[in-house]
Backbone as JSON, one array per atom type, in Angstrom:
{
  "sequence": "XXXXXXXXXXXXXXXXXXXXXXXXXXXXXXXXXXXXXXXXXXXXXXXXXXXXXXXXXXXXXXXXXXXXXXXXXX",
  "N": [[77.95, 130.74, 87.99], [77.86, 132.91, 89.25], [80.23, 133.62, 90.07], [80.95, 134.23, 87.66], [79.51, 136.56, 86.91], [80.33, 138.5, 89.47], [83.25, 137.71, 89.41], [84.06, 136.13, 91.43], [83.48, 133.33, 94.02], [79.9, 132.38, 95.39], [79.65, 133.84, 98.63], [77.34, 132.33, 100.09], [74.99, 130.34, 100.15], [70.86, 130.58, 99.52], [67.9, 129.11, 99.81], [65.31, 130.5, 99.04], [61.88, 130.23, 99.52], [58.63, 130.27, 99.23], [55.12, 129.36, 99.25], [55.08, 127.07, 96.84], [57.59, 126.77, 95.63], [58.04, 126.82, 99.15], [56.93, 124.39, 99.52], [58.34, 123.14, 98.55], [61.07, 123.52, 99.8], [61.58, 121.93, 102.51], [61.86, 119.17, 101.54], [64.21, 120.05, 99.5], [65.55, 120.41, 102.35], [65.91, 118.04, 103.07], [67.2, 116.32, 101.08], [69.96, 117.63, 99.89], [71.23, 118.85, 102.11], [73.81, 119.7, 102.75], [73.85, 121.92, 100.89], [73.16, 124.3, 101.4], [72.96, 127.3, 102.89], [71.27, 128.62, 104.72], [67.36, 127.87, 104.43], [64.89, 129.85, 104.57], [61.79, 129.69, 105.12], [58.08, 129.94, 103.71], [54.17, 130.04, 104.11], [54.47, 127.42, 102.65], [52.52, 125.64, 100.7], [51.26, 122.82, 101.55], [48.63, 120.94, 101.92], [47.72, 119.91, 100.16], [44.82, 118.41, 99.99], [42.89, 119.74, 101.32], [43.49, 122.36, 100.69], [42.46, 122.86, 98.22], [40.1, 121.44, 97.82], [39.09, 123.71, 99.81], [38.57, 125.11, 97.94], [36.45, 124.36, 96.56], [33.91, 125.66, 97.65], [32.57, 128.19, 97.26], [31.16, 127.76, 94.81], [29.84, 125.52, 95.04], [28.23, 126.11, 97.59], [26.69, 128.28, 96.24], [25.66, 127.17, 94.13], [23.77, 125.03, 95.92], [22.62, 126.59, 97.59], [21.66, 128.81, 95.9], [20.8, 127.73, 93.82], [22.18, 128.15, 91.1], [25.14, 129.64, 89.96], [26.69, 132.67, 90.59], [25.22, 135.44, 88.52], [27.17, 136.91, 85.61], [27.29, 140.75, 86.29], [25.91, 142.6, 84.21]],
  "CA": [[77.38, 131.95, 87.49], [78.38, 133.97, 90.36], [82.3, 133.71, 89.7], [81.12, 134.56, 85.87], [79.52, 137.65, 87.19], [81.27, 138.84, 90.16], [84.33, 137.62, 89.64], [84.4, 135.26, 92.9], [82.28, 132.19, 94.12], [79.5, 132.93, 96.45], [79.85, 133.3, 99.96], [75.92, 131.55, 100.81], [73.73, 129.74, 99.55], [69.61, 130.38, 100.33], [66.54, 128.99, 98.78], [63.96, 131.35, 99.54], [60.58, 129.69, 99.06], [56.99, 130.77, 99.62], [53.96, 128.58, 98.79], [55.23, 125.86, 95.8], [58.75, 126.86, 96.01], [57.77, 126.55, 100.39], [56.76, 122.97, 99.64], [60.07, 122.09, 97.6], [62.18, 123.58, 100.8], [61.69, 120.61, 103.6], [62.62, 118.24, 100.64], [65.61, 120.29, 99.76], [66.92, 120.3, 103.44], [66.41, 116.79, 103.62], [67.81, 116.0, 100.01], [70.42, 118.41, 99.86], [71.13, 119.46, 103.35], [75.02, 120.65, 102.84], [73.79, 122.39, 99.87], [72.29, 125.76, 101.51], [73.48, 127.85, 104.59], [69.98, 128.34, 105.21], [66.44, 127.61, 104.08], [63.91, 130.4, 104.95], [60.63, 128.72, 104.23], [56.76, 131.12, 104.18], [53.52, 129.92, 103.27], [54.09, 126.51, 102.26], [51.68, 124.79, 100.03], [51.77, 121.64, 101.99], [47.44, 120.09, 102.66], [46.34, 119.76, 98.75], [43.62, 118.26, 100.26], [42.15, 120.88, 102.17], [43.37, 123.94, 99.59], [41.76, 122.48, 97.07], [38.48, 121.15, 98.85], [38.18, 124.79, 100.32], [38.42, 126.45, 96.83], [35.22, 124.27, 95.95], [33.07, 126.12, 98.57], [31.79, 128.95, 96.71], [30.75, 126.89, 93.34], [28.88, 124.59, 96.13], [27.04, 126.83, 98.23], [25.89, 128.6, 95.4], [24.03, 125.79, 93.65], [23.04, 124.75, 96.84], [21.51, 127.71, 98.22], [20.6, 129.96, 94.64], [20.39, 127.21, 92.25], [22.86, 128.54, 89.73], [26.25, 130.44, 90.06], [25.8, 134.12, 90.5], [25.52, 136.07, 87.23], [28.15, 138.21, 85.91], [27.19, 142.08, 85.87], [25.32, 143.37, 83.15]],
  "C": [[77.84, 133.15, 88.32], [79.94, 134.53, 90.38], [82.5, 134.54, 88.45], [80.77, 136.29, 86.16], [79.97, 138.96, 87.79], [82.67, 138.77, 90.13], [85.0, 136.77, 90.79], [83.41, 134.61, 93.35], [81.79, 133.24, 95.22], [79.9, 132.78, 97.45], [79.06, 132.35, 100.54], [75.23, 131.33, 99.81], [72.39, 129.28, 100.15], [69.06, 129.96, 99.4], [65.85, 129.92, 99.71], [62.64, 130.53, 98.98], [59.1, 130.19, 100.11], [55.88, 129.91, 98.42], [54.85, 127.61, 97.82], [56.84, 126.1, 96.42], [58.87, 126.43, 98.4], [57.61, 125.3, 100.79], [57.89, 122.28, 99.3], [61.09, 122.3, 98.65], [62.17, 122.52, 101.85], [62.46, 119.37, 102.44], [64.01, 118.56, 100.13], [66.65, 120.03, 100.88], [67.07, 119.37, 103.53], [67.5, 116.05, 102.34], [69.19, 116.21, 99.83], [70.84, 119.16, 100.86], [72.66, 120.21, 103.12], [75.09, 122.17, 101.47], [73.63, 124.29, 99.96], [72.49, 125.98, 102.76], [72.27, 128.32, 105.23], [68.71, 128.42, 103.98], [65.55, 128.56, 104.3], [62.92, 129.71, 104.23], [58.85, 129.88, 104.49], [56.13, 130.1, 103.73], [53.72, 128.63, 102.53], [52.83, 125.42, 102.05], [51.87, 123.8, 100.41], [50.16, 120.55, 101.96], [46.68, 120.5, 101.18], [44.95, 119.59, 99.3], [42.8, 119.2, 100.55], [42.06, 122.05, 101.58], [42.62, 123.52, 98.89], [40.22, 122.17, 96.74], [37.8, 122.46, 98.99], [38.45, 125.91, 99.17], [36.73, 125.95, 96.16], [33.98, 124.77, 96.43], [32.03, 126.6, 98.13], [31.15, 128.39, 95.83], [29.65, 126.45, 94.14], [28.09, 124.82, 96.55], [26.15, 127.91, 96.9], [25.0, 127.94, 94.6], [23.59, 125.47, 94.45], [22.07, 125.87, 97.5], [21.04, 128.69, 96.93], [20.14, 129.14, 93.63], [21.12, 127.26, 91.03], [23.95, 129.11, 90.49], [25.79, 131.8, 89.92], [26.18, 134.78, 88.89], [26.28, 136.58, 86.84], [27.21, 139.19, 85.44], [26.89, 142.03, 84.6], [25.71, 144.75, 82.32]]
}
């Protein structure tokens, strides 16, 4: 695509990844390691467990301490 556009292959090849794309970069370098002159990686989505757990918080403490979910606005 780059030859098609420019007119000449690239010089580098990065993945940039942050959060999902952040999780797919350690598996790229190991998969694919001659593939990419570097990897910058942010913010990888890596401990389902724990994101996911600490999104049920609010839901939780609110039935637990009001009884119900808070209302929406009137």
């Amino acid at each position: 695509m780059t030859r098609i556009r420019y007119g000449r292959p690239h010089d580098f090849a990065y993945w940039d990844g942050f959060s999902t794309g952040g999780r797919q970069a350690p598996k790229l370098a190991q998969v694919f390691p001659e593939d990419f002159d570097g990897i910058p990686v942010g913010a990888p989505a890596i401990n389902w467990t724990r994101y996911h757990t600490a999104g049920l918080y609010g839901p939780i403490a609110m039935q637990r301490d009001l009884g119900a979910p808070i209302p929406p606005a009137s």
